[in-house]
C-alpha positions as CSV (number, residue, x, y, z in Angstrom):
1,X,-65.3,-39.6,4.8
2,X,-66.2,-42.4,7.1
3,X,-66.8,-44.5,4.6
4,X,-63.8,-43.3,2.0
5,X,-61.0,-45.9,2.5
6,X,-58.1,-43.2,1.7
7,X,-59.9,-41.1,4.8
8,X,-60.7,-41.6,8.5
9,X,-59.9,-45.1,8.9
10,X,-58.1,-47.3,11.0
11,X,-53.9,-48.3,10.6
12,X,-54.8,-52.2,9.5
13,X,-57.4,-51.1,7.1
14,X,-54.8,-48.5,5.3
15,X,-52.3,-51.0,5.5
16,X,-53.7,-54.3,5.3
17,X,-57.1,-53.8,3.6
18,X,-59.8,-55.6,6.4
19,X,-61.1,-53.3,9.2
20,X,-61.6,-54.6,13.4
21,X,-65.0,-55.9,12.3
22,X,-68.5,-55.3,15.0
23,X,-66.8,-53.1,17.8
24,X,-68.0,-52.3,21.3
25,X,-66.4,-49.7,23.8
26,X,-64.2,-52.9,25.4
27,X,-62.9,-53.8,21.8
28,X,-62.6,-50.9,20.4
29,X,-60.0,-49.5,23.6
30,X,-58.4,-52.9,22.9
31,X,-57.2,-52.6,19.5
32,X,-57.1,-49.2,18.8
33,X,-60.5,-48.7,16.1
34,X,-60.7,-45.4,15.4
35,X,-63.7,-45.1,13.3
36,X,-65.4,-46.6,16.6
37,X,-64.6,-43.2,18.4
38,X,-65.2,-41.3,15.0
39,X,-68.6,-42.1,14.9
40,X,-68.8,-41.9,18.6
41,X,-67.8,-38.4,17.8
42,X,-70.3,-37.7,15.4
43,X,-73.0,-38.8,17.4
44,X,-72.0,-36.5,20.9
45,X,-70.1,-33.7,19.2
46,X,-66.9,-31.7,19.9
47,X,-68.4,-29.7,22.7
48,X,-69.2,-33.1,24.8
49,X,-65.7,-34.0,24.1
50,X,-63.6,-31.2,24.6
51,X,-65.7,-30.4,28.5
52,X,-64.8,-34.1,29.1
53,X,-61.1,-33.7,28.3
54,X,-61.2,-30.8,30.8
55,X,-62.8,-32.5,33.6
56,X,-60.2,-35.2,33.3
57,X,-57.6,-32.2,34.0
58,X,-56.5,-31.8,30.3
59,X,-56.1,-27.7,28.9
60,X,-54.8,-26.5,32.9
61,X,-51.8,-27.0,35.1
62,X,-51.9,-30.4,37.4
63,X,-50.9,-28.0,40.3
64,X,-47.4,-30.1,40.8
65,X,-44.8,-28.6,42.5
66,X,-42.3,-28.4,39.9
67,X,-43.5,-24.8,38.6
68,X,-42.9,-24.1,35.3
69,X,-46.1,-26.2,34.3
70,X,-47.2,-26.5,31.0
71,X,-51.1,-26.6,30.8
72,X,-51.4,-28.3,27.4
73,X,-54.5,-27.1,25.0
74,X,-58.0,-28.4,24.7
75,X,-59.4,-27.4,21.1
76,X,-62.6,-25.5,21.3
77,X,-65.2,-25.3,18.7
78,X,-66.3,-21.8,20.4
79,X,-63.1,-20.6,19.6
80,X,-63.5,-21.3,15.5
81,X,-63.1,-18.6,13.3
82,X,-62.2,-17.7,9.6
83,X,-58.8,-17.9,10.6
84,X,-58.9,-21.3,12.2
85,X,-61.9,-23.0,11.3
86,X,-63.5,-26.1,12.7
87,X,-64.4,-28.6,10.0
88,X,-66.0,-32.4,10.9
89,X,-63.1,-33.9,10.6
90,X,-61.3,-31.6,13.5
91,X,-64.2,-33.3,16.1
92,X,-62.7,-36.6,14.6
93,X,-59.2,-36.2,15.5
94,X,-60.2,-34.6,18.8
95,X,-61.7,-38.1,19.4
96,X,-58.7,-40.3,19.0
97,X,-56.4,-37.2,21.1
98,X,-55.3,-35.7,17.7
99,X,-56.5,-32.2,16.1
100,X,-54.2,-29.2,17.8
101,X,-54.5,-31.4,21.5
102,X,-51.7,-30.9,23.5
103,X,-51.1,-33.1,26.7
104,X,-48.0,-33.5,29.0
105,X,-47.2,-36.6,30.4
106,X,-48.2,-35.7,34.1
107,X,-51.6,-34.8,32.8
108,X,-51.8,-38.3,31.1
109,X,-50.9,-40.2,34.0
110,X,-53.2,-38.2,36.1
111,X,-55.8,-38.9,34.1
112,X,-55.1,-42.8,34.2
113,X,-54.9,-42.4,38.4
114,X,-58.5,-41.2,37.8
115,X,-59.8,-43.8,36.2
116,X,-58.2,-46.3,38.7
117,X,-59.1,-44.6,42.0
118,X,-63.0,-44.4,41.0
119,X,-62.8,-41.2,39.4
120,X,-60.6,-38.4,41.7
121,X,-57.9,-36.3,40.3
122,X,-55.0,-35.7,42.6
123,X,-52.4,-33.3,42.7
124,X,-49.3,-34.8,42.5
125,X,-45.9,-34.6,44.4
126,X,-42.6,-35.2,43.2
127,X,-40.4,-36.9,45.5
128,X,-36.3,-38.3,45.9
129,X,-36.2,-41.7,46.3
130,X,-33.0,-41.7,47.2
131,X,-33.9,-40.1,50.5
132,X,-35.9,-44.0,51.0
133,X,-33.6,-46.7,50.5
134,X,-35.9,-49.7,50.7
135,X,-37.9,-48.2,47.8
136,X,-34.5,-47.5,45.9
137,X,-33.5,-49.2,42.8
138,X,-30.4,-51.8,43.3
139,X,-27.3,-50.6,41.2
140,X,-28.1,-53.1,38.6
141,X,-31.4,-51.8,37.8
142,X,-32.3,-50.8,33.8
143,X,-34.1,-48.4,35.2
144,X,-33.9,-45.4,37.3
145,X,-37.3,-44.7,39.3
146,X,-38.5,-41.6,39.4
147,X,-42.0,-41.0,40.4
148,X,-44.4,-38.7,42.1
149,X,-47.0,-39.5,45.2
150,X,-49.8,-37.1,46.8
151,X,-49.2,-36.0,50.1
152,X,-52.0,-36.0,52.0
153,X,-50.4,-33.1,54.2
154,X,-49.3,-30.3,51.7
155,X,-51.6,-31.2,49.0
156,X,-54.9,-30.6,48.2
157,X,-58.2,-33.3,48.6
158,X,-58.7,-35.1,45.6
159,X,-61.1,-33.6,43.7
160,X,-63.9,-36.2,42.3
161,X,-64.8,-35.4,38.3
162,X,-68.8,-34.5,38.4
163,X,-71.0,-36.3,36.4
164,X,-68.7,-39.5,35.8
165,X,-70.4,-42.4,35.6
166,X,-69.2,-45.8,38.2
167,X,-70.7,-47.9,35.3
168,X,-68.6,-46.1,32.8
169,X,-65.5,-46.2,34.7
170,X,-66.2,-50.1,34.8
171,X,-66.3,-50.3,31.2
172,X,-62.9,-48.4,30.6
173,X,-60.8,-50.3,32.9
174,X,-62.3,-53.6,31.4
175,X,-61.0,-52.1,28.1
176,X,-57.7,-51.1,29.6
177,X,-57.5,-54.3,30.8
178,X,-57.5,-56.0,27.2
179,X,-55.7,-53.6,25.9
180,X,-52.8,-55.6,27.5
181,X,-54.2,-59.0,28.4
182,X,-56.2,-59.7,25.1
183,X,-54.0,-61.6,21.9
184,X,-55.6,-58.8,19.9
185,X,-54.4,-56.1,22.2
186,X,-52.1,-53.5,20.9
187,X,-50.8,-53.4,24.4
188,X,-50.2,-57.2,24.4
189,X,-46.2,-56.7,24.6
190,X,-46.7,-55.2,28.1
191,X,-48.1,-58.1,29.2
192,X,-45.9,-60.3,32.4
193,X,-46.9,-63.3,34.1
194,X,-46.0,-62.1,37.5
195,X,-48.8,-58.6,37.7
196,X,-51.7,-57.5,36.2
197,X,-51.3,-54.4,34.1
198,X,-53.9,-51.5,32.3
199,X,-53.4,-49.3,29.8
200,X,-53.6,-47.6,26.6
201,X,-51.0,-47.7,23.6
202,X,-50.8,-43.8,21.7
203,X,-49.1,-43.5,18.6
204,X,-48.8,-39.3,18.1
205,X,-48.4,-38.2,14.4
206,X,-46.4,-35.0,14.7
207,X,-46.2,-34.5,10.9
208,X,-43.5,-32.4,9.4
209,X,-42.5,-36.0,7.8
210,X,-40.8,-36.4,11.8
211,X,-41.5,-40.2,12.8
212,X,-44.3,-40.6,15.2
213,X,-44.4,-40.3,19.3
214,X,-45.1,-43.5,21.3
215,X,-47.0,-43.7,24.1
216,X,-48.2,-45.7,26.5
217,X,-49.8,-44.9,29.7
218,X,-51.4,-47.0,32.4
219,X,-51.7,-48.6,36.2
220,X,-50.9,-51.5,37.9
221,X,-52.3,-53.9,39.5
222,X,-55.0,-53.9,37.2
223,X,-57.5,-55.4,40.1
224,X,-55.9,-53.6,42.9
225,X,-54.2,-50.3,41.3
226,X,-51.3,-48.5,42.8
227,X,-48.8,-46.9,40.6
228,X,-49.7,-45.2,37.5
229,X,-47.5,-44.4,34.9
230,X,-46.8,-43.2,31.4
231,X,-43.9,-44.2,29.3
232,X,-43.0,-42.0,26.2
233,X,-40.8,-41.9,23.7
234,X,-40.2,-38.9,21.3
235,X,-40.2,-39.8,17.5
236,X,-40.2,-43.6,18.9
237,X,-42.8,-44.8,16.4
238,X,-45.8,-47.1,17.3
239,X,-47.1,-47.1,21.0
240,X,-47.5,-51.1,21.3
241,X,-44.5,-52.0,19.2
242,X,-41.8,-49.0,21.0
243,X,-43.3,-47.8,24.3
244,X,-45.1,-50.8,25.2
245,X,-42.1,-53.1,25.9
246,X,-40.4,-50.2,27.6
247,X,-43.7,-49.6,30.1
248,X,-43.2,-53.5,30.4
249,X,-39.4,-53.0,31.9
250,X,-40.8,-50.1,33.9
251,X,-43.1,-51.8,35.8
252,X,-40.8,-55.5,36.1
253,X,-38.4,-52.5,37.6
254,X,-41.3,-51.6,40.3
255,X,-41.8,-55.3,41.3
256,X,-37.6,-55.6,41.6
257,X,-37.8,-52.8,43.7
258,X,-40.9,-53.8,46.0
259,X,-42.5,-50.8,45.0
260,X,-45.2,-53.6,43.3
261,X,-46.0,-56.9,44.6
262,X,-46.8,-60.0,42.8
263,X,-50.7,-60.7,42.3
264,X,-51.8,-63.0,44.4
């Protein structure tokens, strides 16, 4: 299928006809090329993938203290049968977060505060802003922040994910990075002049002939992170074009506020 044009490729080739062109990890996070992470796939396999997915807290509970917590579900090939069977093109979707993955928000922006901080996954607290009001939003704010911190008293140490690579991490949030600041970037519309931002468009096919869900998730500053976030919108359509300019208001909101500060 990779090289079938009706199967396995990316949204401009189905829709436009010409592919990304010569990709590298950096590119390929920047504008979305799925065949990059296909045959990225084929090469490590679904086992590589799905452990990775769990180390970066995907398939179990965050440990917030909400209760109630979904865990999501990490597809396993060891748990392919005759009833559901795992074909090469289930490895291919697992790749790009598709296949029968399930993720909650939390878990996504968990997973971005791991690739900022160096690689640590924190349990996170939700707290009431209104109990702070320097950190409040002024009445005449778009947005309502709501947010969660770790509490370095009730929660538990950050735990560090073994085997992650420094160098790798490097790569990804020069990726991330693009993903907003590069022209070609399908995060491009998140973009401000005031902060640098990192993150990752998602555009979620939920099939049933529903419209798509759009994601993006990412941190800020980009150099120096802080905050990370996710902004999602059910049946919203295309991650750059529908999320992206609301995770753009979301974090102009955090700057209003003082929560961020201008780069320097």
């Amino acid at each position: 299928y990779l090289n079938d044009p009706q199967h396995d490729r990316c949204y401009i080739y189905r829709h436009y006809g010409y592919g990304h062109g010569d990709m590298n990890l950096d590119s390929a996070l920047c504008q979305s090329c799925n065949v990059y992470f296909f045959a990225a796939a084929e090469q490590i396999g679904p086992q590589a993938i799905a452990g990775w997915a769990r180390r970066f807290g995907f398939g179990q509970a965050t440990g917030c203290d909400l209760g109630n917590e979904s865990a999501g579900s990490v597809p396993d090939p060891a748990d392919a049968d005759g009833a559901h069977p795992w074909f090469p093109g289930t490895t291919r979707q697992l790749a790009i977060g598709q296949a029968s993955l399930t993720v909650t928000p939390l878990q996504v922006a968990r997973m971005m505060a791991a690739i900022a901080n160096d690689g640590y996954l924190v349990t996170p607290q939700f707290i009431d802003h209104s109990r702070d009001s320097d950190r409040s939003p002024s009445a005449d704010s778009e947005f309502q922040l709501v947010g969660f911190e770790t509490d370095a008293t009730n929660s538990p140490e950050p735990q560090p994910i073994p085997g992650l690579s420094p160098g790798t991490l490097e790569r990804v949030r020069r990726g991330l990075r693009m993903v907003v600041e590069d022209p070609h970037g399908t995060g491009r519309h998140v973009k401000i002049e005031e902060l640098s931002i990192a993150g990752k468009t998602g555009t979620a096919e939920v099939g049933g002939g529903q419209p798509d869900h759009a994601w993006f998730a990412g941190y800020a500053p980009a150099n120096a992170p802080r905050v990370a976030f996710v902004a999602i919108l059910e049946n919203g359509g295309g991650g750059g074009s529908a999320a992206g300019p609301l995770a753009r208001g979301f974090v102009k909101a955090m700057l209003e506020c003082g929560i961020l500060s201008p780069d320097s």
